[in-house]
C-alpha positions as semicolon CSV with decimal commas, in nm:
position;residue;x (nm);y (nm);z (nm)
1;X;-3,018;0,144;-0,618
2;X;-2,833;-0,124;-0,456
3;X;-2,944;-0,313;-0,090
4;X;-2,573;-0,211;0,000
5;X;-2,566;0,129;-0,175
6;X;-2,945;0,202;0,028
7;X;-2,811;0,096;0,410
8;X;-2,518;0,342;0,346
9;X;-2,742;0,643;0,224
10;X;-2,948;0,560;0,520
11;X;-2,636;0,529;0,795
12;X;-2,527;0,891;0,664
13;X;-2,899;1,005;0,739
14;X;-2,917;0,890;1,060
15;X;-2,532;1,069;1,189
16;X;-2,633;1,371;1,039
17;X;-2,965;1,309;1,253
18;X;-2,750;1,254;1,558
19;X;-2,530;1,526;1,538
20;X;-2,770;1,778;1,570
21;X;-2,906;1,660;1,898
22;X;-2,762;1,645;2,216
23;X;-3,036;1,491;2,475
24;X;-2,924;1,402;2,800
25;X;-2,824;1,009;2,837
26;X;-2,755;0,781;3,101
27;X;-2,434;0,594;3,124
28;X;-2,600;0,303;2,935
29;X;-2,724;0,519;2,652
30;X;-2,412;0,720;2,671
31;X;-2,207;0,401;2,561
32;X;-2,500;0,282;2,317
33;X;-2,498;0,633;2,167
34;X;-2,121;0,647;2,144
35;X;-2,103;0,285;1,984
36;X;-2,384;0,395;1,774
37;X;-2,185;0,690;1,598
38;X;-1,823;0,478;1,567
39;X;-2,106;0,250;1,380
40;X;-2,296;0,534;1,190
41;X;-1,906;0,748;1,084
42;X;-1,748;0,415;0,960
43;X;-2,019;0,393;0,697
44;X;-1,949;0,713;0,649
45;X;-1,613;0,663;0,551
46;X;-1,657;0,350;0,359
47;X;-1,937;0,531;0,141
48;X;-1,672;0,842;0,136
49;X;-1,405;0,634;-0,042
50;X;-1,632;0,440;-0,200
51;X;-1,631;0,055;-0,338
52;X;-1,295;0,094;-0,578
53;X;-1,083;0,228;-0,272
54;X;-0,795;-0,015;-0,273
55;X;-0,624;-0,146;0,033
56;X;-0,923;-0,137;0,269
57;X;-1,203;-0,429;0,381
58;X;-1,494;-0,467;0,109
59;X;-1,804;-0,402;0,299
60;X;-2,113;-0,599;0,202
61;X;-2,396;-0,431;0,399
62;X;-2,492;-0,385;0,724
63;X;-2,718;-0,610;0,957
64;X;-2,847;-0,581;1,285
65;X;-2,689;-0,837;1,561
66;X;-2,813;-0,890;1,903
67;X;-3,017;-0,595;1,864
68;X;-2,678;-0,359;1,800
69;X;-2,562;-0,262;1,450
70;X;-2,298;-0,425;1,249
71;X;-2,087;-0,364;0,910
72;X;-2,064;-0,684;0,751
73;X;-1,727;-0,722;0,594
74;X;-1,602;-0,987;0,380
75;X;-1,449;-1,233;0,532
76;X;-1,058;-1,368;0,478
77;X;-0,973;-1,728;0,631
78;X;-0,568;-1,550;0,715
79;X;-0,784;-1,328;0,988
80;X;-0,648;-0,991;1,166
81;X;-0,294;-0,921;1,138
82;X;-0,245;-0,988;1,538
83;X;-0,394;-1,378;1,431
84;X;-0,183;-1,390;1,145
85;X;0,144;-1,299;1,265
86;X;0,136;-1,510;1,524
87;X;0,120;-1,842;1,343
88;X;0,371;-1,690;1,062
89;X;0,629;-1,479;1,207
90;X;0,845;-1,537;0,898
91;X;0,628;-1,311;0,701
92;X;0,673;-0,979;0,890
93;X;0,865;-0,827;0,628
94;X;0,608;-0,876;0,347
95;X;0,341;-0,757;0,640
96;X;0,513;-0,465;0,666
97;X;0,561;-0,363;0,311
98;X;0,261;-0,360;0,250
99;X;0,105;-0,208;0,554
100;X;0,298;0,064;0,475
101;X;0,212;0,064;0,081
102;X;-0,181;0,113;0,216
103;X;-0,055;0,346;0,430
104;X;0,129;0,534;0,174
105;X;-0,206;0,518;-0,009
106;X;-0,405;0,678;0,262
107;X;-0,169;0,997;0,299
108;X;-0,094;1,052;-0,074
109;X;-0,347;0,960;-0,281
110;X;-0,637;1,255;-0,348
111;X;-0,871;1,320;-0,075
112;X;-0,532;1,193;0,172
113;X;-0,686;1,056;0,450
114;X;-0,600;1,003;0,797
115;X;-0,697;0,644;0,989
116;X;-0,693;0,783;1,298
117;X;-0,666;0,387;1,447
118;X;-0,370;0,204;1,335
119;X;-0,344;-0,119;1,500
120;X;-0,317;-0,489;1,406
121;X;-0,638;-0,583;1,502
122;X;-0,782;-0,344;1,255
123;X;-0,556;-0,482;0,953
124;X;-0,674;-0,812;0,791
125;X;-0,469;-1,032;0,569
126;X;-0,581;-1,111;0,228
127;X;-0,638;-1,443;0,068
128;X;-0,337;-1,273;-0,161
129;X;-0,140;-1,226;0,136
130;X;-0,122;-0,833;0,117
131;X;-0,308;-0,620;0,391
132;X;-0,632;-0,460;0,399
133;X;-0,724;-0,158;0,618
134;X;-1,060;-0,199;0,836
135;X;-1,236;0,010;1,116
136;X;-1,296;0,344;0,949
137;X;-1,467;0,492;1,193
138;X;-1,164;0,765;1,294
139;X;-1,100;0,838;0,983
140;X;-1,133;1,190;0,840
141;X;-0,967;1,397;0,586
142;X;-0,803;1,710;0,714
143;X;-0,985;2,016;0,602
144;X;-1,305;1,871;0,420
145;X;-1,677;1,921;0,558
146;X;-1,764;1,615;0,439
147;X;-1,601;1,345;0,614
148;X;-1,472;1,512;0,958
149;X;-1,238;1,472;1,258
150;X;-1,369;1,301;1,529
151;X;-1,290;1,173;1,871
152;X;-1,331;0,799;1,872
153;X;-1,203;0,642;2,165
154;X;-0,855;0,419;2,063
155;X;-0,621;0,200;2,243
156;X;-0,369;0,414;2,434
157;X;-0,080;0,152;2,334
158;X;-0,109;0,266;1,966
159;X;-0,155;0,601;2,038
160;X;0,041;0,883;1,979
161;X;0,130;1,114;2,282
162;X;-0,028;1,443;2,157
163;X;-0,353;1,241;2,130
164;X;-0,366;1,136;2,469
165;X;-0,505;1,391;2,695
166;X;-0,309;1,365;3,026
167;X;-0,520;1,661;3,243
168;X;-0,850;1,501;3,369
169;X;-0,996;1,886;3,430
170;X;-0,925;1,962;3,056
171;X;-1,286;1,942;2,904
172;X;-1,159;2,120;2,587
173;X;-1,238;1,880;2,231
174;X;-0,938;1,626;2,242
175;X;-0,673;1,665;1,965
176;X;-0,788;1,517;1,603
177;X;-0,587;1,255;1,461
178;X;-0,346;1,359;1,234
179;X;-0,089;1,230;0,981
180;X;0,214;1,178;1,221
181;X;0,006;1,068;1,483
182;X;-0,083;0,768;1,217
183;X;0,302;0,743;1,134
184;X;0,377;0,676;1,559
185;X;0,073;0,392;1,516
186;X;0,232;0,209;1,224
187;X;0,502;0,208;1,400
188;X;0,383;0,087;1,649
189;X;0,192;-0,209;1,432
190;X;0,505;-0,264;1,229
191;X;0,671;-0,309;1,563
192;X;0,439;-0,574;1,671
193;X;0,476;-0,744;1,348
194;X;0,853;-0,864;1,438
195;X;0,854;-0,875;1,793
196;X;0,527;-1,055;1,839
197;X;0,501;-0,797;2,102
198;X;0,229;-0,501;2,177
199;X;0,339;-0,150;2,252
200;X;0,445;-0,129;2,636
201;X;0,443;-0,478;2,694
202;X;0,653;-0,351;2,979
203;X;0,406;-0,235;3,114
204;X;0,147;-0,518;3,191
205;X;-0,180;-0,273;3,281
206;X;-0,295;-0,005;3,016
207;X;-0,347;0,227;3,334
208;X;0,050;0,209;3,368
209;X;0,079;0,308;2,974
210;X;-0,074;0,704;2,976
211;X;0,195;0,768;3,276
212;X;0,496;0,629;3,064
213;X;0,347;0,814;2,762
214;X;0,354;1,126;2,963
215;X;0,711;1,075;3,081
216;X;0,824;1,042;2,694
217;X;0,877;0,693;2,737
218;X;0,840;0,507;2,333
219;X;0,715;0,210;2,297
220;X;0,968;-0,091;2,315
221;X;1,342;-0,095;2,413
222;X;1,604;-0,135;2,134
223;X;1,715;-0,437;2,284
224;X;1,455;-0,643;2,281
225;X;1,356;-0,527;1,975
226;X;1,634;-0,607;1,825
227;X;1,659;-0,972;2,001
228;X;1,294;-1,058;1,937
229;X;1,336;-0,960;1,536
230;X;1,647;-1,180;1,534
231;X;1,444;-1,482;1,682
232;X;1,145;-1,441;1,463
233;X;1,403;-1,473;1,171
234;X;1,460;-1,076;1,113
235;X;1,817;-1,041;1,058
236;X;1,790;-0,649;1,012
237;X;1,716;-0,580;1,357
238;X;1,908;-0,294;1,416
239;X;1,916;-0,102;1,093
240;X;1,539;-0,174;1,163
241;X;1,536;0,004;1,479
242;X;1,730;0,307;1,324
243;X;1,441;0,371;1,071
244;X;1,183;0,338;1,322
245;X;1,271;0,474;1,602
246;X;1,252;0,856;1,439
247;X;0,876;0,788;1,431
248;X;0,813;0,770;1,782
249;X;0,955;1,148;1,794
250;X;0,720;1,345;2,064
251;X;0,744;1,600;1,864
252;X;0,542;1,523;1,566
253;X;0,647;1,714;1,298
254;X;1,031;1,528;1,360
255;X;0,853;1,208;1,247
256;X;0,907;0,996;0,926
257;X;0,672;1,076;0,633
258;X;0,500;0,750;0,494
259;X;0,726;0,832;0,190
260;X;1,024;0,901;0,389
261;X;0,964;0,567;0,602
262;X;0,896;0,351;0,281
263;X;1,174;0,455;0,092
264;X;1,443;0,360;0,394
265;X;1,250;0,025;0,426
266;X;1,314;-0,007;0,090
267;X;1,692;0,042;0,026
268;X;1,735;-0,153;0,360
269;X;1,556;-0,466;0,224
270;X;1,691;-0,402;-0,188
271;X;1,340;-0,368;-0,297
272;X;1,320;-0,182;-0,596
């Protein structure tokens, strides 16, 4: 048995020993627990898809740093997509492309699997160019016992509205991720690709972004949408915004498939 095959038999161990106790914590161990598991349920997911599984980060072990646990990943010199974009914004159509072919990949290919935390600083560029999917830790596939839902705290700009629970006295288990909730956060990312923009920039606090959520308020204005795509050298701005918009529909099941999305991206770009 491998040093990298042993850590991730003995990760799963340890959230299977963590799940089955509940001890009262402090604060402090209540945030050491809680980054403990998003640790513990990404190894889980990386040993769930195993090495092969294309599109996502290869993970070469895991090491212990400043006395907290890590997933050491292998590194790319392009960075996170949010780095990346920033020094080339003429590449946000290729970005895009193939964000949504791993994408595409999660959803369709047997087990499908939901991300659960679609962002750009969880997508790393290649030395190839093409995209890799990282931070595993909310993913699950819908149905199975053996790689779960769970709750794992996101970034409310990326989120999708039925994920976001709006009634402080509801202690109820929050909504699971779900497949359209992943379409809304690639749109979101793919958004941020050709504006150079995050969700809501409009709003400058995150406080002010849950309230605007609430109100049905999506995520950036047509018009500077289409304005910042034409400045960053996107001259489809507004078929863009026609394609994208339906997947910021509160009602989730309205929402672009990943194989109804690609295909429109497709015909509008003449990519066979």
């Amino acid at each position: 048995m491998s040093s990298r095959t042993l850590t991730l038999n003995v990760a799963e161990g340890a959230l299977h020993a963590s799940s089955n106790s509940s001890p009262r914590l402090s604060p402090d161990e209540q945030k050491n627990a809680l980054m403990c598991e998003k640790f513990l349920r990404e190894v889980l997911a990386y040993k769930f898809v195993g090495p092969d599984y294309p599109h996502v980060t290869e993970v070469m072990g895991t090491a212990t740093i400043g006395g907290k646990p890590a997933i050491v990943m292998r590194w790319h010199m392009n960075g996170n997509v949010e780095q990346y974009t920033s020094l080339n914004r003429g590449t946000a159509v290729d970005l895009i492309m193939s964000v949504v072919e791993a994408v595409k990949y999660f959803h369709t290919k047997y087990p499908r699997l939901v991300h659960g935390d679609l962002r750009p600083s969880n997508i790393v560029v290649g030395n190839d160019g093409r995209v890799l999917i990282s931070s595993l830790a909310s993913a699950h596939v819908p149905g199975s016992a053996k790689l779960t839902a769970k709750k794992i705290n996101g970034l409310h700009r990326w989120m999708a509205p039925e994920l976001i629970v709006i009634d402080e006295d509801d202690n109820s288990q929050p909504p699971a991720s779900t497949f359209e909730s992943d379409m809304w956060a690639l749109t979101c990312t793919t958004s941020q690709f050709i504006t150079g923009k995050v969700p809501y920039e409009f709003r400058r606090y995150s406080l002010q972004v849950v309230p605007s959520i609430a109100k049905g308020v999506i995520p950036y204005h047509k018009a500077s949408f289409v304005n910042a795509a034409e400045e960053g050298g996107v001259m489809w701005g507004e078929e863009l915004w026609q394609i994208l918009e339906p997947c910021w529909e509160m009602d989730p099941t309205c929402r672009l498939t990943i194989t109804g999305l690609q295909a429109s991206l497709r015909r509008m770009f003449d990519i066979a």
